[in-house]
N, C-alpha and C positions, 0 to 999 in steps of 0.2 A: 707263759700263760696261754690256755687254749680259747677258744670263743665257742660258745654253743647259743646258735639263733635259736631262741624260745617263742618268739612272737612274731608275727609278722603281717604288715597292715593291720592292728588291732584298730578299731573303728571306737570314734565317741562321739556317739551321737545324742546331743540335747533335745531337750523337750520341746522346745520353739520352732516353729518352720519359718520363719524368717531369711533371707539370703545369708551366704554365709561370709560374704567378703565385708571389709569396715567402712565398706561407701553405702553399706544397706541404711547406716544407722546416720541419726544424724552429726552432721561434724560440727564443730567451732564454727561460727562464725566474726566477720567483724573484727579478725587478728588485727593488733596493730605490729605487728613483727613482720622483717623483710624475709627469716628464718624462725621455723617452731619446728617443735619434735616431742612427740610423746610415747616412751616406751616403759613395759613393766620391769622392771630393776631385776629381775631373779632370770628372765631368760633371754632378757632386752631384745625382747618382740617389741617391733615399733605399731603403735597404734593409730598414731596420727602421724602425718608429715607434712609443712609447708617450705619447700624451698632447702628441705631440710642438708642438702647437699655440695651447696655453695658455699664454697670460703668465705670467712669474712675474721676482722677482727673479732675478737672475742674478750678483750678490757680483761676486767681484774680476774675475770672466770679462771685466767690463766693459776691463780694461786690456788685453785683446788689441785693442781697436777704438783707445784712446790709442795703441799701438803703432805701428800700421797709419797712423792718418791722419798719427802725425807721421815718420813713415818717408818718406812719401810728399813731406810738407813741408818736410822739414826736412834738413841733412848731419849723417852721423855727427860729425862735427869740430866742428858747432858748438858753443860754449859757453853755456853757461845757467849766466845769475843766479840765485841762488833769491833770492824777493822774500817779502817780511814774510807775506804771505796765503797762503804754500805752506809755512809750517813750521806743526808739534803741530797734524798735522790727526790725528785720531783712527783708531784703526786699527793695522795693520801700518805699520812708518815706517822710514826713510834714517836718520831722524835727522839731518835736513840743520838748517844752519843758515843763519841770513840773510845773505846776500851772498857766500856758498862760489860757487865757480865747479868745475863740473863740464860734461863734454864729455856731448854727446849720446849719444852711444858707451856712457859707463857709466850714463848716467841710464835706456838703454833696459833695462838689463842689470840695475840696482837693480830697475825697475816689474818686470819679468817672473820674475826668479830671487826676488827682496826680498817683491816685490807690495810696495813701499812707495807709500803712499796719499801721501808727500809729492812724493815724484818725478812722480807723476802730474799734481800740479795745478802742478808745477815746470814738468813737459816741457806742457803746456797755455797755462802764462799765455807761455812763451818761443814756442810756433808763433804759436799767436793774438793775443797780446796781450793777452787776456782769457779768463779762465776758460769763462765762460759764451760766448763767443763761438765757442771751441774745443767744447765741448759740441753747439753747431750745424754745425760742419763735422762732426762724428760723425754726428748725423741724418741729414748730407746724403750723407753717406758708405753709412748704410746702406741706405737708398732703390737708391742706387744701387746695391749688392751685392742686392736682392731683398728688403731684410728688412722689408718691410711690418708686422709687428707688434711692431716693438721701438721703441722711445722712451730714448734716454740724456739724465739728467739731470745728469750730475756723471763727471768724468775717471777715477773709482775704485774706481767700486762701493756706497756706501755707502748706506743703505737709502734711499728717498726711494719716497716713492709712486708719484711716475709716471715712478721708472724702471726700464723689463723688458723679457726679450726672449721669445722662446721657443725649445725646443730645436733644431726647425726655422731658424730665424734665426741663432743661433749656429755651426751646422754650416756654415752658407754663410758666417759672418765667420771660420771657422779653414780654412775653406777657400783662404778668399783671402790670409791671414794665411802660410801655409804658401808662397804663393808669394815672398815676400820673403826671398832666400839671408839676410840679415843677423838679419832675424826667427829663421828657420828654426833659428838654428846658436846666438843665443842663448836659445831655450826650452829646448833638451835641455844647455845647459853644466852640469858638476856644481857650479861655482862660479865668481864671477869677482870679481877684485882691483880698485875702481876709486880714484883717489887724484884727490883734490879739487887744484885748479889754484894755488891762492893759498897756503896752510899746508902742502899735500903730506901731508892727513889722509887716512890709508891707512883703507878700507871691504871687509869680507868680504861677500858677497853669495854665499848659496847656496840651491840651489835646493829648493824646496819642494815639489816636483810628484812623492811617492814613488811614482808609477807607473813612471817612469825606470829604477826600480831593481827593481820585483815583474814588470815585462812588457817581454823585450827584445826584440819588437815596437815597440817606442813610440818616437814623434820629436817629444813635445811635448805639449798645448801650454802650457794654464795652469788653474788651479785655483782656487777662492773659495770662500768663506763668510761668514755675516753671519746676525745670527739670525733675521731675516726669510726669506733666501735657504735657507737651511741649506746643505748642501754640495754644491759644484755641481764640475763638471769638462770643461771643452772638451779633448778629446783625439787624437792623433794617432796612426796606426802605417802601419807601410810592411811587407811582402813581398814580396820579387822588384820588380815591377814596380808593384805595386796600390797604391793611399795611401788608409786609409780615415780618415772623422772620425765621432767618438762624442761626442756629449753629452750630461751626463744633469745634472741640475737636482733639488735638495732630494733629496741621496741620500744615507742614513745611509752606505750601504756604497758609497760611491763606482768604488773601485778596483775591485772584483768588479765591478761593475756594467757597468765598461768593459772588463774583458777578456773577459766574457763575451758581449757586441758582438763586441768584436774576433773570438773563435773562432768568431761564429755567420760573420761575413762574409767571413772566410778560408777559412774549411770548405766553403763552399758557393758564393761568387764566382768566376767566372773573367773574367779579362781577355781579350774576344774581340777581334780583330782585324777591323775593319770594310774599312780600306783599308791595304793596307802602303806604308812607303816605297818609293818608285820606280816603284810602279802606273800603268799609262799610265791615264789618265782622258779623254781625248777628242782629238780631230783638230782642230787651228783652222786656220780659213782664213788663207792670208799672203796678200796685196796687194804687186806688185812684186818677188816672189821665184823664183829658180830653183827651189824645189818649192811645190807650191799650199798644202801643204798641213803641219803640225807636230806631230808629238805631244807632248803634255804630260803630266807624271808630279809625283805629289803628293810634295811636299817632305817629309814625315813622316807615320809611321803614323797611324791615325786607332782607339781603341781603347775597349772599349765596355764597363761589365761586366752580366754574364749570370748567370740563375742555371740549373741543370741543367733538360737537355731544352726548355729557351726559345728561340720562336721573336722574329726582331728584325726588322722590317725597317725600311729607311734609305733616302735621296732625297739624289742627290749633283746639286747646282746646279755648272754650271761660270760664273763671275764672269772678264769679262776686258776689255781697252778694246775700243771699238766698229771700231776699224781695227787690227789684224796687220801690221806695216811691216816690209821686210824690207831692211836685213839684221838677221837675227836669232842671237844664240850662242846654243852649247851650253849649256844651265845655265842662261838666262836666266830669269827672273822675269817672270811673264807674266800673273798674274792670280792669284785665288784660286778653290778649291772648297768653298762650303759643303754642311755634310754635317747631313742632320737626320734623327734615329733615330726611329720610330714618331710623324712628328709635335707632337715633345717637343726633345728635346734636342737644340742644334745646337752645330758646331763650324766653322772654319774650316782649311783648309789651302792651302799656297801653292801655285805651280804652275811646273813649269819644264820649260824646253824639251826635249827627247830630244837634238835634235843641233842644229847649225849651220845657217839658209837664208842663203846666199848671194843678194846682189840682183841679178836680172836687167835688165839695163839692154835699155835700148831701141837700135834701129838707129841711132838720129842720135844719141845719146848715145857709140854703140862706131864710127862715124863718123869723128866729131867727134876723139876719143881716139886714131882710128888716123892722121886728119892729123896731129897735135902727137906723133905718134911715141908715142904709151906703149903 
């Protein structure tokens, strides 16, 4: 792949003259959290931060991460044994018992609606084959998401010393947590029915996350405690367009705590447009075509959030292979454009052709063709 810099320091400048840093505006006050963190879920620019960097327990939040890794590993349909070391674990519970068979499906729906601590080391010993083995595909998981200061000890939450995240770290695992439609749709169910495979033992499973119901802003995600952690909250909410994540760690007043996140970065966020869909983004050279030359246009918008009177600017990379062959369609796929905002944040978008190059063939080629009659 070649690169060809197209852009460089493009400026966006809003209408507002306002300062342009997030201390212009006003923040939260009156948190009751010892940690909070507010960042937009699409680029996970942090908007807000208290404290947001200190370890701490982090209670049942922990089961958004079991969520996730066995989402990833595992099909809704499979069935999970529950084996003798996954019942009367302490805590919120399924009340599973040894040898029920329940599909993956409802066991995800128990941890997240339930927060049942058994389902958790249920849906663990069934990806991994080991408890603690599953525990290490979580670390290895968060590494990979960014989360350099969290350490998971256990599939549940349940207090152990060296297991914590921080509120920073958590935003970037509900971040990622959000992109899974199946995750997504069951954190905000008001309740779900799941019936055990062998006995056909019917389970009510509702949800526990009363923010659902005090902020219809919110699309998730999950909630803890533990008396080490005290009251913790990873949360979600959506307007229009915008998706922000909140969390806030040992917070007597939980629920305030996150709506008043949520109003500070609805109030004040705008969703700017960096690049829109269908933007010609550059000229590539063809090789062997009846025009030399192609324009390409980004596959989707590329969008950014801003707070008043901020200036942005951004570096659009064009990514494409090293030869242009032609013939080339309309709507082809042709490469990508990386886009990187102040040096910071980057993103990817695809790239596709404007129109159709037809191949221009050579004299002995259309020769050749006019001997044999075509």
């Amino acid at each position: 792949m070649k690169k060809i810099l197209i852009a460089l320091a493009i400026l966006l400048l809003l209408p507002q003259a306002a300062a342009a840093d997030s201390g212009s505006v006003n923040e939260p006050e009156g948190l009751s959290a010892a940690s909070a963190i507010l960042i937009e879920s699409s680029s996970h620019r942090v908007l807000f931060e208290h404290n947001a960097s200190e370890q701490r327990p982090m209670a049942s939040t922990t089961k958004i991460m079991t969520a996730l890794v066995a989402s990833e590993l595992s099909k809704t349909e499979d069935v999970i044994s529950v084996q003798a070391d996954c019942v009367k674990i302490e805590g919120t519970s399924l009340y599973l018992e040894e040898n029920e068979k329940l599909t993956m499906f409802d066991m995800l729906y128990g941890l997240l609606l339930r927060s049942g601590n058994d389902a958790a080391a249920a849906i663990a010993k069934y990806v991994a084959g080991d408890i603690d083995h599953f525990v290490s595909i979580m670390n290895q998981r968060a590494w990979q998401l960014g989360m350099h200061d969290t350490n998971f000890e256990n599939p549940h939450g349940l207090d152990n010393g060296g297991h914590y995240s921080t509120a920073y770290d958590m935003a970037l695992l509900g971040a990622a947590f959000l992109k899974v439609p199946m995750l997504q749709q069951a954190c905000v169910a008001e309740e779900h029915i799941s019936r055990e495979l062998t006995c056909g033992r019917v389970r009510l499973f509702k949800n526990n996350n009363k923010l659902l119901l005090r902020d219809p802003r919110a699309c998730g995600i999950k909630i803890g405690w533990t008396e080490q952690a005290g009251r913790c909250l990873v949360a979600a909410a959506r307007v229009g367009e915008m998706e922000l994540v909140a969390v806030v760690l040992d917070a007597p007043d939980l629920y305030t705590d996150v709506s008043k996140l949520f109003d500070y970065g609805f109030g004040n966020i705008k969703m700017e447009e960096l690049i829109s869909q269908g933007q010609v983004l550059g000229l590539l050279p063809v090789q062997y075509g009846g025009a030399k030359k192609v324009a390409v246009t980004a596959d989707a918008s590329v969008r950014y959030p801003v707070f008043p009177g901020e200036t942005v600017s951004f570096t659009v990379q064009i990514q494409t292979p090293d030869k242009m062959l032609a013939p080339l369609k309309q709507g082809e796929l042709t490469g990508t454009a990386l886009v990187q905002v102040d040096g910071g944040w980057t993103t990817e978008v695809e790239l596709r052709t404007v129109s159709a190059v037809e191949e221009k063939k050579g004299i002995a080629v259309r020769l050749l063709e006019l001997v044999r009659g075509r």
